[in-house]
C-alpha positions as CSV (number, residue, x, y, z in Angstrom):
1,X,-7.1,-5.0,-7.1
2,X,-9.3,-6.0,-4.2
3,X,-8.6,-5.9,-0.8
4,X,-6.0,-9.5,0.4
5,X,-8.2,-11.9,1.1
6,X,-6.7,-12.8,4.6
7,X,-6.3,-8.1,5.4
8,X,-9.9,-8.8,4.9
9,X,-10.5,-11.7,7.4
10,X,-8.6,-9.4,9.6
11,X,-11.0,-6.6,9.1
12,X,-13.8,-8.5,8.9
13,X,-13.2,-9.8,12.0
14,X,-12.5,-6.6,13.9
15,X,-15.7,-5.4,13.0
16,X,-17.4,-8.8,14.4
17,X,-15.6,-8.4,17.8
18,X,-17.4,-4.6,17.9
19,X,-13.9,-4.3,19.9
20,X,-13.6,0.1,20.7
21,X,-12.0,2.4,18.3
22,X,-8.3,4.3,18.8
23,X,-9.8,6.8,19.5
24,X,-12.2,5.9,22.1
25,X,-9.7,4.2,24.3
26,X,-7.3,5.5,27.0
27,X,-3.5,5.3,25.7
28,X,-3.0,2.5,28.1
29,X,-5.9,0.8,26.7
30,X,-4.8,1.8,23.3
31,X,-1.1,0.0,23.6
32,X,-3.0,-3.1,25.2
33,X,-4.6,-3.6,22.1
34,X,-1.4,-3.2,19.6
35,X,0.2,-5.6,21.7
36,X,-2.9,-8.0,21.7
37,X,-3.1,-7.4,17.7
38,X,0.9,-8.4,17.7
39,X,0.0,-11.3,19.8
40,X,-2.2,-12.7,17.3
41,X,-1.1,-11.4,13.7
42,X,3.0,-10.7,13.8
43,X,5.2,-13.3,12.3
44,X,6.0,-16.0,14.9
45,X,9.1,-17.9,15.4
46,X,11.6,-16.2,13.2
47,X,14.9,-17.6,13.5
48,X,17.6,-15.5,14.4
49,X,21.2,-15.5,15.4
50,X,21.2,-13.0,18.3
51,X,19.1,-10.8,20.3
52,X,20.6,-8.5,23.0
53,X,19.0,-6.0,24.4
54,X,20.8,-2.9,26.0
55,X,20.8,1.1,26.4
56,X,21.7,4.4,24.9
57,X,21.6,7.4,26.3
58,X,19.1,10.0,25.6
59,X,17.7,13.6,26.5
60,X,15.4,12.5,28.4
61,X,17.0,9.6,30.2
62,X,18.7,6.2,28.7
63,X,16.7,4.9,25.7
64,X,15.9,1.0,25.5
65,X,17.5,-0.7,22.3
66,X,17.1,-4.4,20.4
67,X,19.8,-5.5,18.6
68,X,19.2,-8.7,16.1
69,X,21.9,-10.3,14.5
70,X,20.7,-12.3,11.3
71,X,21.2,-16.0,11.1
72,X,24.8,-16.9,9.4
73,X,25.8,-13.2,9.3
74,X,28.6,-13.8,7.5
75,X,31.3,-11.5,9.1
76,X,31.9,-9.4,12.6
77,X,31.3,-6.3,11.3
78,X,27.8,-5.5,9.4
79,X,25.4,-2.7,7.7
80,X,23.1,-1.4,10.3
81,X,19.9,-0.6,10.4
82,X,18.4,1.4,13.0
83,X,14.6,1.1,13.4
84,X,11.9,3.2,14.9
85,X,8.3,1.1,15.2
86,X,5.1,2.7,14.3
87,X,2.2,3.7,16.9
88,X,1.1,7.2,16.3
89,X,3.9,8.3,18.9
90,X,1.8,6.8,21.9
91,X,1.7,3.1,21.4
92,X,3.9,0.0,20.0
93,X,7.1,-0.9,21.1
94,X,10.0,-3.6,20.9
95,X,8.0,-6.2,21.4
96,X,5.1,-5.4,18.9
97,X,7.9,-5.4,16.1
98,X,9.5,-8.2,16.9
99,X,8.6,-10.4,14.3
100,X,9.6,-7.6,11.9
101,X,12.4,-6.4,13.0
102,X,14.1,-10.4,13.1
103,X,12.8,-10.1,9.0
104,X,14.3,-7.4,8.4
105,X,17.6,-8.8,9.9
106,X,17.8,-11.6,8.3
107,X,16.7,-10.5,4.4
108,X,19.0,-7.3,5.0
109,X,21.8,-8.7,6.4
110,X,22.1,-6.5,8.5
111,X,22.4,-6.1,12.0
112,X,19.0,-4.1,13.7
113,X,18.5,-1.7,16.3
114,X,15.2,-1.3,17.1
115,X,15.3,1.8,19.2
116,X,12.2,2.1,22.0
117,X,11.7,6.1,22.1
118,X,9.7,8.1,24.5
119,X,5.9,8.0,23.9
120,X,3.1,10.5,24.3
121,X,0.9,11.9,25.8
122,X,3.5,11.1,28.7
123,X,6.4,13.1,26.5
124,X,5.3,15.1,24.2
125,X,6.0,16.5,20.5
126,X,9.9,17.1,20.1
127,X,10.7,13.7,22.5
128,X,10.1,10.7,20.0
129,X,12.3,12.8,17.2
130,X,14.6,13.7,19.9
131,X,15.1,10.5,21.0
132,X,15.1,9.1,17.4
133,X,18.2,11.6,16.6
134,X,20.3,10.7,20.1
135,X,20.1,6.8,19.2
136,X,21.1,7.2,15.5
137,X,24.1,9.4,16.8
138,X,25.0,7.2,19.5
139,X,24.7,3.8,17.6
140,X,26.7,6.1,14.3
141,X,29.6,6.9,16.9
142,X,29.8,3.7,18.5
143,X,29.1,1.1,15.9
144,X,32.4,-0.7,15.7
145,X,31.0,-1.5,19.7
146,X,28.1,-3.1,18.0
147,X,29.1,-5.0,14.9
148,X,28.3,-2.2,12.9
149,X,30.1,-0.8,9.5
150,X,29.8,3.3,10.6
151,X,29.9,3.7,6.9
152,X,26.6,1.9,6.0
153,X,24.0,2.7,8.8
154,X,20.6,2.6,7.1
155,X,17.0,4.3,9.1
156,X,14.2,2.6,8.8
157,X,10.6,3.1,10.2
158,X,7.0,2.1,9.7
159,X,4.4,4.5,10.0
160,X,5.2,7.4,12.9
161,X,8.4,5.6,12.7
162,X,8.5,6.4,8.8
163,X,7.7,10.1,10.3
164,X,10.9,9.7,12.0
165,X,13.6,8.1,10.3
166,X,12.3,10.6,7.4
167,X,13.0,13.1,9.7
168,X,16.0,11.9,11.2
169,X,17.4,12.0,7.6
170,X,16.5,15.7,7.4
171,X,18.0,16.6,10.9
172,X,21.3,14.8,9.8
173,X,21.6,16.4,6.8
174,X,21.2,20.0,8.5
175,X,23.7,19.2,11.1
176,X,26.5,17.4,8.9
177,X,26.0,14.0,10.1
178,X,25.6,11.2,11.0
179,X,26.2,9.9,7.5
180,X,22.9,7.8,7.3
181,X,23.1,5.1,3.7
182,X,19.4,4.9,3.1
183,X,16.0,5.8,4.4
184,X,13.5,3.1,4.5
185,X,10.3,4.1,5.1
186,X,7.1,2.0,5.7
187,X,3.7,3.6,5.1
188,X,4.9,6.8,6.5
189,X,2.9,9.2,7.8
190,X,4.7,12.2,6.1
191,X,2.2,15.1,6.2
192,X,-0.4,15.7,9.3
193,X,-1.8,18.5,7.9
194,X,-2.3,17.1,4.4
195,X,-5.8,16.2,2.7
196,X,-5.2,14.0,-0.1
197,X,-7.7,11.4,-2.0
198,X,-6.3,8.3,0.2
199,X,-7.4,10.1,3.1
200,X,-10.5,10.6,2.2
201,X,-10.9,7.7,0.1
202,X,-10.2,5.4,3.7
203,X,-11.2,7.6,6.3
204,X,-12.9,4.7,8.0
205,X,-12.4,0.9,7.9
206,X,-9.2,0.2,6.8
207,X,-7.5,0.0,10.1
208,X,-5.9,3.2,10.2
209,X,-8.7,5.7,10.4
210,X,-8.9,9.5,10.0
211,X,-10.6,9.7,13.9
212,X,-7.5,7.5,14.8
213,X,-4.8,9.9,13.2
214,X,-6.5,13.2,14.9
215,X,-6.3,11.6,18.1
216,X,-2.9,10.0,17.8
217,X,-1.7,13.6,17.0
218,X,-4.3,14.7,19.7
219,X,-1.7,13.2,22.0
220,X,1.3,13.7,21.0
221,X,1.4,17.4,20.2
222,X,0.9,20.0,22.8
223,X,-2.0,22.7,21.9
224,X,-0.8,25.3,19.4
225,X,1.8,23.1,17.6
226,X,2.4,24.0,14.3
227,X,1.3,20.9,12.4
228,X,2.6,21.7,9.1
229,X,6.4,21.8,11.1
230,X,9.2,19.4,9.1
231,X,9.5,17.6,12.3
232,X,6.1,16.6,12.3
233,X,5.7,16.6,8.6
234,X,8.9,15.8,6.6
235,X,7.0,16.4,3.0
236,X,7.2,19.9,4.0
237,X,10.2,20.7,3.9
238,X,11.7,23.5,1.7
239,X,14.7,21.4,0.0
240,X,15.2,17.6,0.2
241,X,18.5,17.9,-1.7
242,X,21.0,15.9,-0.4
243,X,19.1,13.4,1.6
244,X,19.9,10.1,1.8
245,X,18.6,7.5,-0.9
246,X,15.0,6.2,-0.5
247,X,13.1,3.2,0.0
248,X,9.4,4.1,0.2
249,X,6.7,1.4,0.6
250,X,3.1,2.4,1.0
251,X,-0.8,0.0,1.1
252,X,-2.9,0.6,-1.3
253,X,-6.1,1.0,1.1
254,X,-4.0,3.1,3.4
255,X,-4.7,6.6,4.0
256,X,-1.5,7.7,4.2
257,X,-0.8,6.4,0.7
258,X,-0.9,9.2,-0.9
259,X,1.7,11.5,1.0
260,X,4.1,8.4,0.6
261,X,3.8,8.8,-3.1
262,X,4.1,12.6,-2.9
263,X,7.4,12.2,-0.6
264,X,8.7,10.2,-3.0
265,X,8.3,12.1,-5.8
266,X,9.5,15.5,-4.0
267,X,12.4,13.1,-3.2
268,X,12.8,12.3,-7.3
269,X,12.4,15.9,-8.0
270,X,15.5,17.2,-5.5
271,X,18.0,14.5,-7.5
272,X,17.5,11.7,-4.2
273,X,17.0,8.3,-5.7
274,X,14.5,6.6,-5.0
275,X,12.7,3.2,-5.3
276,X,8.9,3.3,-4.5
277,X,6.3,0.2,-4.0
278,X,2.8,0.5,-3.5
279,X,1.7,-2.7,-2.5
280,X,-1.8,-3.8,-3.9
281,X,-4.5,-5.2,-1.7
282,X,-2.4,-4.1,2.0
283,X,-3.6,-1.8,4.6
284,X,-1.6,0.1,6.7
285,X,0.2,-1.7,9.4
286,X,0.1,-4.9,6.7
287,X,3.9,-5.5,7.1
288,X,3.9,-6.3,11.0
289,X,0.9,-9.2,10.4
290,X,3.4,-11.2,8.2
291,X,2.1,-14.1,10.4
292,X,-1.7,-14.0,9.1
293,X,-0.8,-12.1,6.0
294,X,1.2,-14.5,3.2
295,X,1.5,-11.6,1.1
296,X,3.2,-9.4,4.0
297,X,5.8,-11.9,4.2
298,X,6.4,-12.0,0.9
299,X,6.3,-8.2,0.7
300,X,9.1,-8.0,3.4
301,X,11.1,-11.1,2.2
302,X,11.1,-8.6,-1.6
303,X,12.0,-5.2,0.5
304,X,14.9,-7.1,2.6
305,X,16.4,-7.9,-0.9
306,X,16.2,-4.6,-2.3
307,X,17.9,-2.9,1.1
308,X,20.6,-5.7,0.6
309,X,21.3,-4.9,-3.0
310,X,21.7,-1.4,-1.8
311,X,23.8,-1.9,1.0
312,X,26.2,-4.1,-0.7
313,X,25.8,-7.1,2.1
């Protein structure tokens, strides 16, 4: 299948506007233009019954949260889902996922957290994960304080936030808790070091680019890191056993593609169950333009249902 018609307006129009690569841009610059690409693409308007907005404490100093409440939620106490947004671990943040986070609310059911961790280059490789495992903890501990069933927290992530609710999952799992539902994990990136045929297939032009990924990482890792480290890259870890049950969505003209499919099946392999989407004719980053992309919409309206059935809501 072609690309969307409409992910191609997008592109097509990018490439008009001649507007600087990732990579050529400052991180300030960089999280300008996320928030300008938010301003223009994410869903608009979504109707929700509550947003607060509050803290948790971190390592590294008290971590910003989002809490949505769907519309009619049906009862006090619901599933959570705590969410990390996407950005290469330097740019995003509450505000470029709104739309999708108020989505996911209300086709869940369930009650959201959207969790603003540290970003590089001004904190470095282990602060985003570290972050990403205090609020799970916290918001696992204290959910009765938030309307939150402690026995059905779900992660969930898109892209470097994939990287870390996968990884969250694994850190839980090593340490005995928190007990985490299910794992949802949007066009993850899964495996830095990795070269598979989606990389190269979309190394340029499709939004995410291979210059884009090497600088993101560029930022957020200091010299000598190992890249190939589970913490950076989940699909390499020895034994997935155990982990929580998976919902893994990936773009068919994504790079990263591939090392969603592979994550998955490694998943499969170690006894996890796991449901897997690829969807035709997305890029990455497809699911937070749900506002300019019909099929996005769509996409998220099919994945909320899914997480539902799963949760029991």
């Amino acid at each position: 299948m072609p690309l969307d018609p409409h992910v191609k307006g997008i592109l097509d129009a990018m490439a008009v506007a001649g507007r600087p690569k990732v990579w050529q841009l400052t991180p300030a610059e960089a999280r300008l233009g996320i928030v300008e690409l938010a301003a223009a693409a994410d869903a608009k308007d979504v109707a929700i019954g509550r947003v607060a907005n509050g803290e948790v404490p971190g390592p590294g100093g008290a971590i910003a949260i989002r809490v949505y409440t769907p519309v009619a939620p049906g009862a006090d106490r619901l599933p959570g889902l705590v969410y990390f947004h996407g950005g290469g671990f330097v740019i995003g943040n509450l505000d470029t996922h709104e739309g999708l986070c108020r989505i996911l609310a209300n086709e869940t059911g369930c009650r959201v957290v959207s969790v603003d961790y540290r970003l590089a280059p001004e904190h470095r490789f282990p602060a985003a994960l570290d972050d990403a495992v205090a609020a799970t903890q916290w918001i696992a501990e204290h959910a009765p304080e938030l309307g939150i069933d402690p026995n059905c927290i779900a992660v969930a992530g898109d892209s470097a936030g994939g990287n870390l609710a996968a990884a969250v999952c694994q850190r839980a799992k090593a340490a005995g808790g928190p007990l985490i539902a299910l794992q949802i994990l949007l066009c993850p990136v899964l495996d830095q070091p990795g070269e598979t045929e989606s990389r190269r297939l979309f190394a340029e032009g499709h939004l995410l680019e291979k210059a884009s990924l090497e600088w993101f990482y560029a930022q957020y890792c200091p010299e000598g890191t190992d890249l190939a480290d589970p913490r950076l890259s989940p699909l390499r870890a020895d034994d997935l056993a155990g982990l929580p049950p998976a919902h893994i969505h990936t773009a068919a003209f994504d790079p990263l593609r591939d090392e969603g499919r592979a994550y998955a099946d490694k998943l499969e392999r170690a006894g996890v169950a796991v449901r897997y989407t690829c969807h035709a004719g997305m890029v990455h980053h497809f699911y937070c333009m749900a506002g300019a992309i019909p099929a996005a919409r769509a996409a998220l309206k099919e994945a909320g249902a899914a997480i539902r059935a799963v949760l029991a809501v």
